[in-house]
N, CA, C and O of each residue as an XYZ file, in Angstrom:
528
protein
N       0.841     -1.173      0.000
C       0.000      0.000      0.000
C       0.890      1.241      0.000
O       1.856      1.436      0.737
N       0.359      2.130     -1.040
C       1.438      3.689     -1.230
C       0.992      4.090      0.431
O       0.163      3.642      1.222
N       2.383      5.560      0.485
C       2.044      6.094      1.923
C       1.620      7.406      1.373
O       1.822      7.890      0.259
N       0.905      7.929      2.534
C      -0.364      9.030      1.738
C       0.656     10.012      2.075
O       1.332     10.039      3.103
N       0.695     10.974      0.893
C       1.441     12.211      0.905
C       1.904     13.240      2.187
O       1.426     13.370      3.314
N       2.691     13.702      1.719
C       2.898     14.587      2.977
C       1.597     16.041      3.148
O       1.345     16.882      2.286
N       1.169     15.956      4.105
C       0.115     16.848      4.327
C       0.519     18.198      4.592
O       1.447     18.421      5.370
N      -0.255     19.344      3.864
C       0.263     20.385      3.637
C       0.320     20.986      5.447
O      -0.426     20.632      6.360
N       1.676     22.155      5.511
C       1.839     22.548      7.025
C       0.905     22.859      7.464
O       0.559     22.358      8.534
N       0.141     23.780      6.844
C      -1.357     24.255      7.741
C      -2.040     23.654      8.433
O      -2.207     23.789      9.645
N      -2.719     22.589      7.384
C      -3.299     21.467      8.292
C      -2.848     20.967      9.829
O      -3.408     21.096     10.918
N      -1.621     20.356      9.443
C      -0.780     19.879     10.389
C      -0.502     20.899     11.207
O      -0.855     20.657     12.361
N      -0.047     21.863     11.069
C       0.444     23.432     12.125
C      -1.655     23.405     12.746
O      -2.004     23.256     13.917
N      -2.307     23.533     11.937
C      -3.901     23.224     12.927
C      -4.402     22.453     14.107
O      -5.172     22.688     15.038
N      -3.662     21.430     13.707
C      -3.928     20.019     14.333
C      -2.756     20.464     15.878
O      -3.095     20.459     17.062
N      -1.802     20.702     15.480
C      -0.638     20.916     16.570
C      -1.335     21.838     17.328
O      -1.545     21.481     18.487
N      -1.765     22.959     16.992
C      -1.647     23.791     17.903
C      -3.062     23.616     18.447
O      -3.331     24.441     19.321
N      -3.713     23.038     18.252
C      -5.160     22.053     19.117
C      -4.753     21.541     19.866
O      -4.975     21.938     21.010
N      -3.872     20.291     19.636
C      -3.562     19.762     20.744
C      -2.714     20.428     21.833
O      -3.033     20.304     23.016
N      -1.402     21.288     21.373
C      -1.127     22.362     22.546
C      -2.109     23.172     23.474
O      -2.039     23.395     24.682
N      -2.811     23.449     22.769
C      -4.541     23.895     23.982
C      -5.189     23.403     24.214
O      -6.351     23.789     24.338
N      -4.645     21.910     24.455
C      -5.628     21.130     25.600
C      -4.701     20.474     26.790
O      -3.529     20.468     26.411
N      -4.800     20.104     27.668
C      -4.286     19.571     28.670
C      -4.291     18.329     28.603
O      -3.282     17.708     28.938
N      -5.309     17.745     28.200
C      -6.186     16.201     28.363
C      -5.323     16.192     26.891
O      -4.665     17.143     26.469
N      -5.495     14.875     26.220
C      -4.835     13.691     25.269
C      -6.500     14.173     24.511
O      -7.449     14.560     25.193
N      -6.520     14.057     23.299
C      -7.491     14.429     21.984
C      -7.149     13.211     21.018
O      -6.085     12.941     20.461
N      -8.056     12.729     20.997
C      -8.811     11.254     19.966
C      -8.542     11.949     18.287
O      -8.638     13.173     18.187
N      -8.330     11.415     17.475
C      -8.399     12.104     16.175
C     -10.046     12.794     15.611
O     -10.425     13.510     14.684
N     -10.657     12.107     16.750
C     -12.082     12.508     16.184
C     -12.667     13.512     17.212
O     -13.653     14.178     16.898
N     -12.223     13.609     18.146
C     -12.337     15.196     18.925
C     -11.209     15.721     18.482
O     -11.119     16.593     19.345
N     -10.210     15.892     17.769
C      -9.575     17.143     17.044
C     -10.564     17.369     15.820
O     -10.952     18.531     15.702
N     -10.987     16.543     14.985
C     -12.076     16.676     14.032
C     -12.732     17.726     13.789
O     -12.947     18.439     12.808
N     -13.258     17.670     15.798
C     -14.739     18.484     15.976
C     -14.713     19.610     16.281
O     -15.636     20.425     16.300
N     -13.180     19.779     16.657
C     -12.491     21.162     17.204
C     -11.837     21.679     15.972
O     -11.459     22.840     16.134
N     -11.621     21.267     14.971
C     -11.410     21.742     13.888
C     -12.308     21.734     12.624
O     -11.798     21.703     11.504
N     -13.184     21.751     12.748
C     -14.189     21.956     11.701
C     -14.351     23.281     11.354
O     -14.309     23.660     10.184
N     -14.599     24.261     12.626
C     -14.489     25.729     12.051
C     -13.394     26.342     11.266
O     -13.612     27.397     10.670
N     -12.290     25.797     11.219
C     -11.598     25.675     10.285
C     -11.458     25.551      9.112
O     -10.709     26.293      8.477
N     -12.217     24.490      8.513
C     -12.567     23.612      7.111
C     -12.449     22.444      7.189
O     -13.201     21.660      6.610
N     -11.071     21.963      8.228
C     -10.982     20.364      8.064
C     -12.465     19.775      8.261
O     -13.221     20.185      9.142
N     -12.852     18.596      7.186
C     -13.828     18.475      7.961
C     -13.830     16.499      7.490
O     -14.691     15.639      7.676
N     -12.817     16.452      7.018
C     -12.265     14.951      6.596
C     -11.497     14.133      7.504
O     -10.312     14.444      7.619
N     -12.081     12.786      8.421
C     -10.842     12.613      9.191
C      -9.417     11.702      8.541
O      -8.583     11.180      9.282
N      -9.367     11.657      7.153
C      -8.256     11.042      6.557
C      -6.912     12.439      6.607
O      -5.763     12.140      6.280
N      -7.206     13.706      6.985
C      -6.704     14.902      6.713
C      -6.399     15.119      8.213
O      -5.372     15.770      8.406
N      -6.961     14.779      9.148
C      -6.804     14.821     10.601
C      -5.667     13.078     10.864
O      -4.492     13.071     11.233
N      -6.173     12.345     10.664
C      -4.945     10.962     10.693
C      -3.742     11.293     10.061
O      -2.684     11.182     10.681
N      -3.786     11.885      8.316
C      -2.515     12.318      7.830
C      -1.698     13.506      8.796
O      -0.531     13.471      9.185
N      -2.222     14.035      8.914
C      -1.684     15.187     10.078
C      -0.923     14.767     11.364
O       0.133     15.241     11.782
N      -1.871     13.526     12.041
C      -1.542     12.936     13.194
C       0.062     12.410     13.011
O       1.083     12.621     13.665
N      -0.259     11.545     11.673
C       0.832     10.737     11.519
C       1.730     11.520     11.397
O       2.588     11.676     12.265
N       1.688     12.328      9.999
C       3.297     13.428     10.390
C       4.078     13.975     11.438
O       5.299     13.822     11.470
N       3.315     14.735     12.477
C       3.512     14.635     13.432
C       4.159     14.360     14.559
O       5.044     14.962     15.168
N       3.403     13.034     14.811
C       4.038     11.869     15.298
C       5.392     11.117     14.842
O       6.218     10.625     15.612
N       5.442     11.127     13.631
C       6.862     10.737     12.703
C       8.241     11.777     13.558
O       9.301     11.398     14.057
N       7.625     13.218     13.430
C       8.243     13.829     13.519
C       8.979     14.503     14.678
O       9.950     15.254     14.767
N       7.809     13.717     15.842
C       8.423     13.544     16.848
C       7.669     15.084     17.737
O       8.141     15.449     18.814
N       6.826     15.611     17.265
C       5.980     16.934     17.886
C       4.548     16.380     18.302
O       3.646     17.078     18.764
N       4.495     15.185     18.093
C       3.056     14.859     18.579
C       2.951     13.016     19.158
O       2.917     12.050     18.396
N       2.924     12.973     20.466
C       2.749     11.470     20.740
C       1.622     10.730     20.672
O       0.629     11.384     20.989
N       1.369      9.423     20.327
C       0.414      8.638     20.246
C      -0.162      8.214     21.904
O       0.874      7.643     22.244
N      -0.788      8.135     22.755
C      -1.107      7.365     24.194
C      -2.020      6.300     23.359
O      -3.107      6.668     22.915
N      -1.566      5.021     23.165
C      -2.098      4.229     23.272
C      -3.029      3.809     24.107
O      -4.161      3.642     23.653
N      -2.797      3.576     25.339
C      -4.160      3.468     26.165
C      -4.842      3.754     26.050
O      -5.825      3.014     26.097
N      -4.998      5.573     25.703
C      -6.028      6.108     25.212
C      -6.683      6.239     23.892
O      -7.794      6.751     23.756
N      -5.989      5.778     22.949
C      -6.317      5.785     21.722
C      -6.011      7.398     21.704
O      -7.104      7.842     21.353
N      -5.358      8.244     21.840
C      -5.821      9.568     21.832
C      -3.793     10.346     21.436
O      -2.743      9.759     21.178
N      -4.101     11.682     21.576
C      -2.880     12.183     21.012
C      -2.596     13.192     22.353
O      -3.360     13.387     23.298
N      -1.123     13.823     22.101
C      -0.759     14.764     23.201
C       0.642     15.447     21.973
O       1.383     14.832     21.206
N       0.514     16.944     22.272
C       1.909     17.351     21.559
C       2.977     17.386     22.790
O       2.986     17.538     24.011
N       3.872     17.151     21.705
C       4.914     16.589     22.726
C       5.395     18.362     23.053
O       5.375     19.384     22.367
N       5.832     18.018     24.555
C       6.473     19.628     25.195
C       7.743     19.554     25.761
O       8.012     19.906     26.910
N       8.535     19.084     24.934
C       9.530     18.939     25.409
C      10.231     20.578     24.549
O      10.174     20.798     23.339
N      10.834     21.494     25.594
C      11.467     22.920     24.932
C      12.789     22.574     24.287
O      12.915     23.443     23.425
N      13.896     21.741     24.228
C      14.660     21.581     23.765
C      14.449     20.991     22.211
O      14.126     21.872     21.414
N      14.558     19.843     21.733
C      14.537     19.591     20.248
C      13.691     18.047     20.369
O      13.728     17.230     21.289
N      13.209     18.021     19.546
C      12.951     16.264     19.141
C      13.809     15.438     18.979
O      13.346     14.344     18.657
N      14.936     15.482     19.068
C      16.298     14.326     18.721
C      15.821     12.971     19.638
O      16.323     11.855     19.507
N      15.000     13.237     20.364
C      15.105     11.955     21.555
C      14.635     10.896     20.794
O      13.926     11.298     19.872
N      14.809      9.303     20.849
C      14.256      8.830     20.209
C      13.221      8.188     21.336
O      12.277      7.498     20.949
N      13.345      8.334     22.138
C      11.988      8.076     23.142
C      11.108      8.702     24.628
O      11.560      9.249     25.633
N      10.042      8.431     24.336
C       9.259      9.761     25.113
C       8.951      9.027     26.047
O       8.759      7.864     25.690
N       8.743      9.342     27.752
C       8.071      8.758     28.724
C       6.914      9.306     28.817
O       7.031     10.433     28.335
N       5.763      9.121     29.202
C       4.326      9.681     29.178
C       3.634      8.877     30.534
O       3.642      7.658     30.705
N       3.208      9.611     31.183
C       2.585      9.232     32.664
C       1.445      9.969     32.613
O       1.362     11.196     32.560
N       0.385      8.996     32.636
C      -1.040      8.743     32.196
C      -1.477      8.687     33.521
O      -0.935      7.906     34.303
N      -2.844      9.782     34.044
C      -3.223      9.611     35.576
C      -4.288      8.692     35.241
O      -5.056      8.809     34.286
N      -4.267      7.484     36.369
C      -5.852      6.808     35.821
C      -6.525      7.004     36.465
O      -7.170      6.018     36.819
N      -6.889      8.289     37.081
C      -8.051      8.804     37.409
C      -8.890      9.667     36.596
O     -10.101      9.526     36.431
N      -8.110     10.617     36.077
C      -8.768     11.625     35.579
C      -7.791     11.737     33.666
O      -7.858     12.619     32.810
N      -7.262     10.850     33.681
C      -6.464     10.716     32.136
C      -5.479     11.886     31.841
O      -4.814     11.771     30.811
N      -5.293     13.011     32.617
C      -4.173     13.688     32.317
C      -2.942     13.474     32.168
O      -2.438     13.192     33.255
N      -2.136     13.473     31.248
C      -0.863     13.493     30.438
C      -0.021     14.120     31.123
O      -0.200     15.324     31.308
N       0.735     13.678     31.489
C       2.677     14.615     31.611
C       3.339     13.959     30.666
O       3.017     12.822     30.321
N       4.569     14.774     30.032
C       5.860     14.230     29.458
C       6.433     13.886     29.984
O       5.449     13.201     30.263
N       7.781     13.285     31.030
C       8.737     13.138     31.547
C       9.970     13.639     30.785
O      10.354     13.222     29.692
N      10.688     14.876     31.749
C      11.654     16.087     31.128
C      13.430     15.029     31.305
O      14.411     15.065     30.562
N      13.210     14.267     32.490
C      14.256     13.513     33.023
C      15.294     12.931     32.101
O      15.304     11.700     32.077
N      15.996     13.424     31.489
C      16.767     12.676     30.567
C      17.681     11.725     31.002
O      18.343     11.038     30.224
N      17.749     11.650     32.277
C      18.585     10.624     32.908
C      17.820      9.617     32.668
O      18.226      8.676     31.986
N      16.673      9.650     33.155
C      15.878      8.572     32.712
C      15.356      7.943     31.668
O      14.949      6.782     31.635
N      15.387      9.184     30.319
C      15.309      8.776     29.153
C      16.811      7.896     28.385
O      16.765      7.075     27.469
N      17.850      8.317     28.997
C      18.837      7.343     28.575
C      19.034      6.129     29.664
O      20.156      6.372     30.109
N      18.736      5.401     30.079
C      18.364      4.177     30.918
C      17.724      3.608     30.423
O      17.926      2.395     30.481
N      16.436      4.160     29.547
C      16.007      2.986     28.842
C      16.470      3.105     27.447
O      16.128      2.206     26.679
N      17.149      4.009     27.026
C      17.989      3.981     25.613
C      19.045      2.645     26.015
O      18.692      1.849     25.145
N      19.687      2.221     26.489
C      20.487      1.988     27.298
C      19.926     -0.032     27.660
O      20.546     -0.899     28.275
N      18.853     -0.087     27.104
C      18.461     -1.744     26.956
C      18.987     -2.153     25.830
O      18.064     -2.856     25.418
N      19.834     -2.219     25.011
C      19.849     -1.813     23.912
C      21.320     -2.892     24.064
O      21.708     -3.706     23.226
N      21.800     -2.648     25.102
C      22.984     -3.437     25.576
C      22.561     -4.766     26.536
O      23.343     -5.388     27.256
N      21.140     -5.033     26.360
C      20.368     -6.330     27.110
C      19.984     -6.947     26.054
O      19.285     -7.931     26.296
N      20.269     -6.640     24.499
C      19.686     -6.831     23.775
C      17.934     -6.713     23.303
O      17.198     -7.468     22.668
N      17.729     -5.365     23.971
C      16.589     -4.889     23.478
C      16.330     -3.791     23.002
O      16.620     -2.702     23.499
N      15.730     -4.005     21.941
C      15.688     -2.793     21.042
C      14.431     -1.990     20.741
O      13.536     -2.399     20.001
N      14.430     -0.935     21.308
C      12.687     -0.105     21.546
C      12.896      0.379     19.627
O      13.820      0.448     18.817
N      11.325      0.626     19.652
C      11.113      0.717     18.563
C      11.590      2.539     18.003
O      11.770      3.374     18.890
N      11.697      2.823     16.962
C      11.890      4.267     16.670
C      10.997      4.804     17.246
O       9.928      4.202     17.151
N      10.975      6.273     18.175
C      10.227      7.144     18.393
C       9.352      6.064     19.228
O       8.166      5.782     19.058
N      10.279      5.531     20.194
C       9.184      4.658     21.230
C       8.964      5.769     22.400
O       9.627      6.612     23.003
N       7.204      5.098     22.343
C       6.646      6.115     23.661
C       7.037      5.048     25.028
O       7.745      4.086     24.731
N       6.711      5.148     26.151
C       6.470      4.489     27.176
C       5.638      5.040     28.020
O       5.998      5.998     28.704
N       4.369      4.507     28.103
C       3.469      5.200     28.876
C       3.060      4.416     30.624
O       2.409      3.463     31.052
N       3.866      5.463     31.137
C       3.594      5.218     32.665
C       1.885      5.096     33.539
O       1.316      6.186     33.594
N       1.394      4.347     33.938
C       0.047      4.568     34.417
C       0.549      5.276     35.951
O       1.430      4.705     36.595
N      -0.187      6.767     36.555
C       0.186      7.197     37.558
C      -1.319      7.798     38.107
O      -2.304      7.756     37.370
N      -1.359      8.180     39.043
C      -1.979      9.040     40.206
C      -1.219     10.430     40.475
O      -0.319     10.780     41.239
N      -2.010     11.066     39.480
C      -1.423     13.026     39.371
C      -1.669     13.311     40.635
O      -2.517     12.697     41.283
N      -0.681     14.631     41.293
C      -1.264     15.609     42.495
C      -2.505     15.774     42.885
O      -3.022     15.490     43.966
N      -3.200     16.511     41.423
C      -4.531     16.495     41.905
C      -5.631     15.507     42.563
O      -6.454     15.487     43.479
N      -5.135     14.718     41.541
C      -5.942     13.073     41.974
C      -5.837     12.687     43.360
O      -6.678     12.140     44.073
N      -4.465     13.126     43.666
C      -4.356     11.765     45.246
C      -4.748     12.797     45.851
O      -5.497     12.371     46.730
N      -4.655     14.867     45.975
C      -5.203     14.937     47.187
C      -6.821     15.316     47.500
O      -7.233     15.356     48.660
């Protein structure tokens, strides 16, 4: 199967900066709905978007949630892997900034394990708010 073109920046610069104004993780189909006043109104144009993105290392996938988060890390995307700590109370997202900790698990690699490109790892936690 061909891979679907690269999606023009706008779109994608749309989609990003949605998900930067939310706190909570956004489903491709609640960015959809938040972008309709826009024009997008196709979700093959919202997935192409996702995916670039994500390739590119400005937008993470949470699996658990089926849902998206832009990545906030202020330095650069070079990392090839993101920690993500998921509250399971209320589903709010953190990044993990810790790069000590991001090279420790770069660093399996010499156990003979090899994380995938642009591997996430999503922590299940209990945020501040939650526990008090």
């Amino acid at each position: 199967m061909p891979r679907p073109s690269k999606l023009s920046a706008s779109a994608a610069d749309l989609v990003l900066k949605e998900l930067k104004k939310n706190i909570k993780p956004l489903s491709a189909y609640d960015l959809l709905e938040k972008l309709r006043k826009t024009g997008i109104k196709s979700p093959p144009i919202v997935y192409r978007a996702l995916e670039n993105l994500t390739e590119s290392g400005k937008v993470h996938k949470i699996n658990e949630l089926n849902t998206y988060v832009a990545c906030d890390c202020e330095d650069d995307h070079k990392h090839s892997l993101s920690v993500i700590m998921v509250c399971q109370r209320c589903n709010k997202v953190n990044e993990a900034h810790d790069h000590a900790l991001i090279k420790h698990f770069e660093k399996l690699s010499k156990l003979g394990i090899n994380l995938a490109e642009q591997a996430v790892i999503e922590l299940p936690v209990v945020c501040c708010e939650c526990e008090s």
